[in-house]
C-alpha positions as CSV (number, residue, x, y, z in Angstrom):
1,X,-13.2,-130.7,65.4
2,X,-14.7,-131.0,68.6
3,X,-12.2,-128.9,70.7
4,X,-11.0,-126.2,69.3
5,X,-10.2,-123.5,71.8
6,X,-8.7,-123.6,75.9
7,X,-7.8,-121.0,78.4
8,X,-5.0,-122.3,80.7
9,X,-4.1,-121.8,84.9
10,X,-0.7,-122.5,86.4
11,X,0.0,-122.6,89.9
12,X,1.7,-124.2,92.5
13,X,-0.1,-127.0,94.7
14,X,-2.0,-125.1,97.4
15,X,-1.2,-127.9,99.8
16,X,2.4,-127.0,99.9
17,X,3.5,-123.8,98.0
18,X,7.5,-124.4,98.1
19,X,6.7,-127.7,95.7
20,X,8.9,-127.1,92.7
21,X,6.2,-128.3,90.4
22,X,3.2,-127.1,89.2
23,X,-0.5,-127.8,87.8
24,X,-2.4,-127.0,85.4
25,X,-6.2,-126.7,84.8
26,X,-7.4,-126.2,80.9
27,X,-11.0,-124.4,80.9
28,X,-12.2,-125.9,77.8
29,X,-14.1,-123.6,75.1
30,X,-16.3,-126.8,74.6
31,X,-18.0,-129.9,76.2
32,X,-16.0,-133.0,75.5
33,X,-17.8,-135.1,77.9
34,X,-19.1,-137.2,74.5
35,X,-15.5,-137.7,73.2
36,X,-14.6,-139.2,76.7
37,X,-15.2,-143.0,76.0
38,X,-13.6,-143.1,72.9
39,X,-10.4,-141.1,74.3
40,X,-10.1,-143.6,77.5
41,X,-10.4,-146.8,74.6
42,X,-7.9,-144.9,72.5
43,X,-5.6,-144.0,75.6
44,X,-6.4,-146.9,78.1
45,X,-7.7,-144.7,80.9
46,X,-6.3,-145.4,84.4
47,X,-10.2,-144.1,85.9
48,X,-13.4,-143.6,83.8
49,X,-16.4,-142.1,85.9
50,X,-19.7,-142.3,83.9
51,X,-21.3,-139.5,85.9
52,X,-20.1,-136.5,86.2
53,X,-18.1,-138.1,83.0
54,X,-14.5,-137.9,83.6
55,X,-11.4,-140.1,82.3
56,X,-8.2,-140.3,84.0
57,X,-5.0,-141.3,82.9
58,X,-1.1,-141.5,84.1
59,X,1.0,-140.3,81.8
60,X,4.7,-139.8,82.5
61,X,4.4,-140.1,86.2
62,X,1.6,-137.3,86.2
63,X,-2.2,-137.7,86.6
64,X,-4.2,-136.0,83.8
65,X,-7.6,-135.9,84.0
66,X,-10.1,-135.1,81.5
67,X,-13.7,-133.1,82.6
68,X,-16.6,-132.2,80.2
69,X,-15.2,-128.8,80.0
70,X,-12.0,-129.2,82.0
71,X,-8.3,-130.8,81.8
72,X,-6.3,-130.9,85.2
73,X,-2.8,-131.7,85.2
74,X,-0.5,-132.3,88.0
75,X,3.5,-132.7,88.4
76,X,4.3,-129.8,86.0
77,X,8.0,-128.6,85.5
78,X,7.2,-125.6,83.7
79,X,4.3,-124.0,81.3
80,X,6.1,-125.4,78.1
81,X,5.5,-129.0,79.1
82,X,1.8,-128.1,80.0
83,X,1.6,-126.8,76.5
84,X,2.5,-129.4,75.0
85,X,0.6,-132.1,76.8
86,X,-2.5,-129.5,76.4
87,X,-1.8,-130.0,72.6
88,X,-1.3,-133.3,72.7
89,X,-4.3,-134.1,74.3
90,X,-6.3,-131.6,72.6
91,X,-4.9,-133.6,69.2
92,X,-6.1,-136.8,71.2
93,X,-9.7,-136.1,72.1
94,X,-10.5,-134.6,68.4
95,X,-8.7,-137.4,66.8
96,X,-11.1,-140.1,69.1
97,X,-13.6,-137.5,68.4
98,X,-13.3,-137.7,64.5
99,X,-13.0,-141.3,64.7
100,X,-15.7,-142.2,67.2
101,X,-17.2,-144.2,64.0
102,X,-14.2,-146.6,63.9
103,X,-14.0,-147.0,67.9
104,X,-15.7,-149.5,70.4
105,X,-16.3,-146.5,73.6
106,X,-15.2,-147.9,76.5
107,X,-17.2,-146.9,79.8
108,X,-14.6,-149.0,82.2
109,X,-11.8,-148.3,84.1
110,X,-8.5,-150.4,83.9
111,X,-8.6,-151.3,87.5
112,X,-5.0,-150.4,88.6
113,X,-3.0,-150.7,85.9
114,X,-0.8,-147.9,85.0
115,X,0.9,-147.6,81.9
């Protein structure tokens, strides 16, 4: 298991406090940034920067993007849907993690496709 273990921040968007919704940023407990080409093959990445490594996808009309030792998420209606999209991607990256073997990475971006 490559990521085992998160500490989590919620707070409004600095740009404009009275927004309803909220973000999220995951401090990871480890370094992902190997995991990061299998996840964006695995999840179709909307953005995949090779350096710093990064992989960005839209999800459910929020942008979630993935760090070596970070997870930012945007458009948040309360802490129990960042939990569970922290879980799910936490599930994610180890699964692409444990399966890397079985996986062509992929180091591109989709170029403007969203899902």
């Amino acid at each position: 298991m490559l990521l085992q273990s998160y500490t989590k921040e919620i707070f409004r968007p600095e740009c404009n406090p009275s927004f309803q919704s909220l973000h999220c940023i995951a401090h990871l407990g480890q370094d992902v940034s190997e995991a990061l080409p299998y996840l964006n093959a695995t999840l179709g990445g909307f953005e995949y920067l090779k350096d710093p490594p990064t992989v960005t996808f839209r999800v459910h009309g929020k942008l979630i993007t993935v760090y070596s030792r970070e997870i930012a998420v945007n458009a948040l209606k309360d802490e129990e849907e960042a939990d569970k999209i922290l879980e799910w991607l936490r599930r994610e990256i180890n699964e692409a993690w444990d399966k890397r073997g079985e996986i062509e990475p992929k180091y591109e971006e989709r170029r403007g496709q969203g899902p």
